[in-house]
N, C-alpha and C positions, 0 to 999 in steps of 0.2 A: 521149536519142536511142536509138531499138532497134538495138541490134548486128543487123550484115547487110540490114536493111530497105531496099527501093530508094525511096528517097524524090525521084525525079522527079516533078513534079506532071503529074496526067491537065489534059489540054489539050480545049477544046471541043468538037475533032472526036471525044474518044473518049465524050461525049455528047448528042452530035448524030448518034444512030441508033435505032431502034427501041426501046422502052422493055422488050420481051423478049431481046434482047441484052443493052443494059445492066445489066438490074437482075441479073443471075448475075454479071457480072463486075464486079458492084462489092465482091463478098465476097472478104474479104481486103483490100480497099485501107484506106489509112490517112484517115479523117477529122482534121482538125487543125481547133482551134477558139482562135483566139487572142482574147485579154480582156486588161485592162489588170495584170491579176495575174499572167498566166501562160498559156502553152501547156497544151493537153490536146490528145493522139492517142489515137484512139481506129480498133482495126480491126474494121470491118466485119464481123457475123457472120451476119445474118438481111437479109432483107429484102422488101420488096412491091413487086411494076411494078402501073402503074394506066394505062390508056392510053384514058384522056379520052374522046371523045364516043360511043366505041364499047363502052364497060365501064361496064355498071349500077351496075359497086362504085363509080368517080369521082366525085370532086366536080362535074368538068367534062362528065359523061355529059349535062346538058341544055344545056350553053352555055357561052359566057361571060360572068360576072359581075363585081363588083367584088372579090369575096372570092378566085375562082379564077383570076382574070387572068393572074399571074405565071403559073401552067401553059403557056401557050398563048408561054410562049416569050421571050426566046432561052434554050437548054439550056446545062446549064451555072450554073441560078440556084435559091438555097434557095425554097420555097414550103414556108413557115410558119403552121399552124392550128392555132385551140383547140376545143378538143373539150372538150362537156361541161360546159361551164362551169369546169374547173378547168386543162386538160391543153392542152399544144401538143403538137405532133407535124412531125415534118422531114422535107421528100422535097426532094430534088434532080430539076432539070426537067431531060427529054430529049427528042429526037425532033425532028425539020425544028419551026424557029419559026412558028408561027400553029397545029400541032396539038397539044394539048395531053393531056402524057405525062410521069410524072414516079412516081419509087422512093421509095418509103416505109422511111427510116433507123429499123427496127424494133430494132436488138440490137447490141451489140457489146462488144471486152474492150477495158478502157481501159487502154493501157500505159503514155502518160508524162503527169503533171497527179493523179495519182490524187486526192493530198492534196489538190486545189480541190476537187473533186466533194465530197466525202465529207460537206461540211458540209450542201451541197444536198440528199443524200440520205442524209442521218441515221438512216431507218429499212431499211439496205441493209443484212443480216446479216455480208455480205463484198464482197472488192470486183467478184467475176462478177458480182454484181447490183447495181453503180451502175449500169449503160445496160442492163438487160435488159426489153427491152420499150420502144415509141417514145416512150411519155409518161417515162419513165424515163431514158431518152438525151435526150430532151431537155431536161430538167430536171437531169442532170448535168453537161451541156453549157453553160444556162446561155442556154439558145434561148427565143426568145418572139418576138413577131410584129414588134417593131422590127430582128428579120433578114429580114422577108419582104423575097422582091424580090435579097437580097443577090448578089452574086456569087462563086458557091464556086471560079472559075478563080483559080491562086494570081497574085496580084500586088501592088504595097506596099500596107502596111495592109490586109491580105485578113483578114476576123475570119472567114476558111470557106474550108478549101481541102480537096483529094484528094490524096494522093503515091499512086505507083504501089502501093507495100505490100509486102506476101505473099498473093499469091492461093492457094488452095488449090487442090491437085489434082483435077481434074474428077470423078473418082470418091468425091470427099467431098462434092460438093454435092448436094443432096436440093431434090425441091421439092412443092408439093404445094395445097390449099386456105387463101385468105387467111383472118387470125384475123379472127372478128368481121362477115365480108360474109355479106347474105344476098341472096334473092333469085336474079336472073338471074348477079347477078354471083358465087355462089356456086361456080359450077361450075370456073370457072375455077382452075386451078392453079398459080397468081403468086402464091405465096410462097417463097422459095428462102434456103437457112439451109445451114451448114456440120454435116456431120453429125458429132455429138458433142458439139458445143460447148458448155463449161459456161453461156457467158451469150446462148444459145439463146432464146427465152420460149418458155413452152410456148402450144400453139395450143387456141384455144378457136373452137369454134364459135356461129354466129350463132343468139343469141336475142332473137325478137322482144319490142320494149316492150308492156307491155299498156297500155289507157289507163285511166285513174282513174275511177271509175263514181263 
């Protein structure tokens, strides 16, 4: 347990709002990831809003389908993808249910569980970098798509929840262009990360695939 940490769990209403609200004020909260081994909390450092039929970067930007479903609601629920053919990646959905909006869990410091992670990510020089980066968190985590759909409000048996945490002081949050979007949806400045923070990822910009001639 972290000394002084306020570990009330976030309740649906504080995700059930605008996905540009949300996703700043979920740095700092504490993610909890319970498995039959053991607990992992993990706080919050970095993160992405995507907000669905109106952001080129979304999944959800042309509809909905079988894959983005969970997006479109109720908030409050993991939406789990693989990317790439190797990589999941975890956002938590927000926003009034039917419109779909939902933060991309990019980075964070893992403070209790370390020792589960470590074996998942054997190639982490230290432990800032078991969750640094979303394919990284979640593969620390222990996420794959047999959580899509999950419900992250904490209640029994909950393998996803939120407690309140330690938010950081508004003057440390930074925010700026998403790693990796290109496009329309480049412009936009949803990504918002704690400034300093050792398990930060650094940001890459989007480059396009070429195709194989």
């Amino acid at each position: 347990m972290i000394e002084g940490m306020d570990r009330t769990p976030l309740t649906r209403d504080f995700f059930d709002r605008p996905v540009l609200d949300v996703a700043p004020d979920l740095l700092g909260r504490t993610l909890v990831r319970t498995t039959p081994e053991g607990s992992i909390e993990l706080r919050l450092t970095e993160v992405e809003a995507y907000a669905g039929e109106i952001d080129p970067g979304s999944h959800a930007f042309r509809g909905r389908t079988a894959r983005n479903s969970v997006m479109f609601g109720p908030p409050g629920h993991a939406y789990v993808y693989f990317t790439y053919g190797m990589w999941h990646c975890l956002n938590l959905v927000c926003g009034p249910e039917g419109r779909a909006s939902g933060v991309l869990l990019r980075a964070g410091d893992i403070q209790v569980g370390a020792e589960l992670t470590r074996e998942r990510r054997n190639s982490a020089r230290n432990d800032k970098e078991l969750a640094k980066g979303p394919a990284r968190l979640a593969t620390a985590l222990g996420i794959d798509r047999a959580l899509n759909g999950t419900d992250a409000i904490a209640h029994p048996g909950a393998q996803l929840s939120v407690l309140h945490g330690t938010p950081p002081p508004r003057d440390q949050v930074r925010n700026g262009p998403r790693t990796g979007v290109g496009g329309d949806g480049a412009v936009h400045p949803w990504r918002f990360w704690i400034d300093g923070d050792p398990t930060v990822s650094p940001y890459r910009a989007h480059v396009p695939r070429r195709r194989a001639t």
